[in-house]
N, C-alpha and C positions, 0 to 999 in steps of 0.2 A: 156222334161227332166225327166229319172226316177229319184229318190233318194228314196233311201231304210233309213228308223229312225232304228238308232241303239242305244237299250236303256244298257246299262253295271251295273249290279248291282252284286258282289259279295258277297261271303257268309261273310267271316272276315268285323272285323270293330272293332278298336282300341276305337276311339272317342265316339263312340255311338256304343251299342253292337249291331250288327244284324240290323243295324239302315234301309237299305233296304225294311226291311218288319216291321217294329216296327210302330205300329198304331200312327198318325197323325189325331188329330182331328176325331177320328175313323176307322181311313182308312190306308193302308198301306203305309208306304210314295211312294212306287213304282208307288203306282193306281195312284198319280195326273201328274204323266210323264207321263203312258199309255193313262191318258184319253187326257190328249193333243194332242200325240203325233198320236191319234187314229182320233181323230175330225179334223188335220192339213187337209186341201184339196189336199197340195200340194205334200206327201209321199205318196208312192206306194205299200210300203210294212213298215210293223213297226216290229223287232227282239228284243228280248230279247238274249242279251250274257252273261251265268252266268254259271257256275260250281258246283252250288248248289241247291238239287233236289225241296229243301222248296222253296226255290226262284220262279224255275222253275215253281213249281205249283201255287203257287200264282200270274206269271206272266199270266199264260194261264186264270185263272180265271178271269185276269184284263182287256182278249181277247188280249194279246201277243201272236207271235210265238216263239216258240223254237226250231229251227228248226236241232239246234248243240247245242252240247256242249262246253264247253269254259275248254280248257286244265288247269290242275290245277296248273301250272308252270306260267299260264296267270293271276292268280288271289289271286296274291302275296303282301304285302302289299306296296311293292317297285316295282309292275310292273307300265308300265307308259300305257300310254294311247294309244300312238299308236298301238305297237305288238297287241294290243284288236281290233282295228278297220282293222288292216290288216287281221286278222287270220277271222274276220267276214265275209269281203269281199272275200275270198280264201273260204270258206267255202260255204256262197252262191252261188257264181259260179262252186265251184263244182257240185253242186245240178244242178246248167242249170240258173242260173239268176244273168244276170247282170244288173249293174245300172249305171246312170251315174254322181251320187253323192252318199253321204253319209250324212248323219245330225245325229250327237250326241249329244244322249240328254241325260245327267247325271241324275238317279233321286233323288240326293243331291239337283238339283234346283226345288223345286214340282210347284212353283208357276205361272209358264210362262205360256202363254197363248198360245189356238192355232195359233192366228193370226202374233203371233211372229216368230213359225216356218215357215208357211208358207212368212211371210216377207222377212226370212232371205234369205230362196229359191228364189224368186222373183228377189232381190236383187242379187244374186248368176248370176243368167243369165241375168239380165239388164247389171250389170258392166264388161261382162265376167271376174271377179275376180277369182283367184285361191280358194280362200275361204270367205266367210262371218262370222265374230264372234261377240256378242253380247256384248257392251261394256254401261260404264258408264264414266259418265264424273272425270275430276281428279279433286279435291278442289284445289284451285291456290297455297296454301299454299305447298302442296303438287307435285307442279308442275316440270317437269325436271329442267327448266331456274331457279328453286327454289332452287333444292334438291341438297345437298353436300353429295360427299363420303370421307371417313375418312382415310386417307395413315396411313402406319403403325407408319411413325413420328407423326401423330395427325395433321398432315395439312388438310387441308380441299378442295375438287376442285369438280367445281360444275360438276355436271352428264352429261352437257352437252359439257362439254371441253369448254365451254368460259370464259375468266379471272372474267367478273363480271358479277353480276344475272341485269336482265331486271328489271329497277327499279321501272316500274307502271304495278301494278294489270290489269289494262286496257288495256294495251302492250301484256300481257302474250297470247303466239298461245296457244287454246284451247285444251287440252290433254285428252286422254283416257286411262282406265285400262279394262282389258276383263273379263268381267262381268261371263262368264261361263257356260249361259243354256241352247244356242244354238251353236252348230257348224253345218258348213254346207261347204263341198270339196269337191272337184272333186275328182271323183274315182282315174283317173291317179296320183294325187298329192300325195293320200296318198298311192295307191299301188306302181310306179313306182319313185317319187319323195321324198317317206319316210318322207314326211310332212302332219299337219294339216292345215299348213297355206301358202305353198306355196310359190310363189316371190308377187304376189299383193293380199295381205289381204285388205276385206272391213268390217267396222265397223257398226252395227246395233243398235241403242242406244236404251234400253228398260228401261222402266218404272222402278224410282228406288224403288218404293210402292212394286212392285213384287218380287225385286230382293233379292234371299236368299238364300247362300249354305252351306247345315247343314252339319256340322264337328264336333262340341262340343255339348255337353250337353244346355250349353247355347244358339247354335244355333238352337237348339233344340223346348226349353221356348221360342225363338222370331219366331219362325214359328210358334207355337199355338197361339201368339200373333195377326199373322199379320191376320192367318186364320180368328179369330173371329172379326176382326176389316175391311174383307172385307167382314164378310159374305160369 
C-alpha cells in the first residue's frame, strides 16, 4: 500500500500567531510533525500543503516537499479539512503519482510518534477499514449512556435516546473521542466518497502522555511543559 503524509500548515492563525513556524522548545512547531512523519517506515512520500512561502521554506528545510501550492481560498480560517486533502490528492496526481491512502498529520499535534503513524497504516490494511483515526478513551463521567442534551423547555434527554442512564460505572460500554494526530483513508474515500472516515472507521488509541493539540496560548505553555518533562 502507497500512502502519501500530508502535513497542512497555514500561514493565519487567530489562537497562536503564525503558530506553524513559532519555535517550540527551539524548534518550529512544524519540524516535530516532519520529523515523524519523515522517520514513519510506513509513508511513501511526505507533502507539505501550505499557501505560505515562510512556511514553505521552512518546510523544505525540515526535508518536506512542496510540491504545489495550496490555493489561497483553501487557507481560510473557515476552510475545513477535507477541500485541503482533496486539492493535495488532485494535485499530486497531476504531477503522475498516485497513492493509495492518505495520512494527515496536523502539525498542532507535534508530539506523536513515528510508530503511531506507522500503526495507524498497519491497522488501515489489517481491518480493510475505510479509515483509521487516533482516539482516546472518554472519562465515564463523560460518557454518552451519561451525557444529557438540553431541549429548549430545559428538559433534559440523555444523548443516547434511552429513558434512563446505565446505572453502574462498571456497566458503561467503553467510549472514544478522536484524539486528532493521525488520520489515515483511502484515497477513494476521500476523493470519490467526500469523507475522512468513510462507512467503517477504526480507532487507534495513543498514548495520552503525547497527546496535545495547540490552539491557545495556553496550549501552548503545556506543550513546553510536556517537551521538558519527556525530554
Amino acid at each position: 500500500m502507497r500512502v502519501v503524509g500530508i502535513i497542512p500548515a497555514r500561514g493565519g492563525s487567530k489562537g497562536v500567531p503564525r503558530k506553524n513556524i513559532r519555535p517550540l522548545g527551539g524548534r518550529p512547531l512544524l519540524a516535530y510533525t516532519a520529523e515523524a512523519a519523515l522517520a514513519a517506515s510506513r509513508l511513501s512520500r511526505v507533502i507539505l500543503s501550505t499557501e505560505d512561502e515562510e512556511i514553505a521554506a521552512i518546510g523544505r528545510s525540515c526535508g518536506l516537499e512542496v510540491p504545489f501550492r495550496r490555493p489561497a481560498e483553501l487557507a481560510q480560517d473557515e476552510t475545513p479539512t477535507l477541500p485541503v486533502v482533496q486539492h493535495a490528492i488532485r494535485s499530486l496526481e497531476e504531477l503522475g503519482d498516485r497513492f493509495d491512502a492518505v495520512c494527515l498529520l496536523q502539525p498542532t499535534h507535534p508530539l506523536r510518534l513515528p510508530g503511531d503513524i506507522d500503526a495507524c497504516i498497519e491497522l488501515l490494511e489489517r481491518t480493510a477499514a475505510d479509515a483509521v483515526v487516533t482516539v482516546l478513551p472518554v472519562p465515564a463521567e463523560h460518557n454518552p449512556h451519561w451525557v444529557y442534551f438540553q431541549a429548549p423547555d430545559g428538559s433534559l434527554r440523555l444523548s443516547t435516546g434511552e429513558r434512563a442512564p446505565i446505572p453502574r460505572r462498571q456497566a458503561l460500554p467503553q467510549a472514544f473521542h478522536r484524539e486528532g494526530s493521525v488520520y489515515v483513508t483511502r484515497r477513494d474515500v476521500v476523493s470519490e466518497g467526500n469523507s475522512l472516515y468513510g462507512h467503517k472507521l477504526v480507532g487507534y488509541q495513543i498514548s495520552p502522555e503525547r497527546s496535545i493539540n495547540i490552539d491557545t496560548s495556553e496550549d501552548w505553555e503545556r506543550a513546553e511543559r510536556l517537551l521538558k518533562r519527556l525530554g
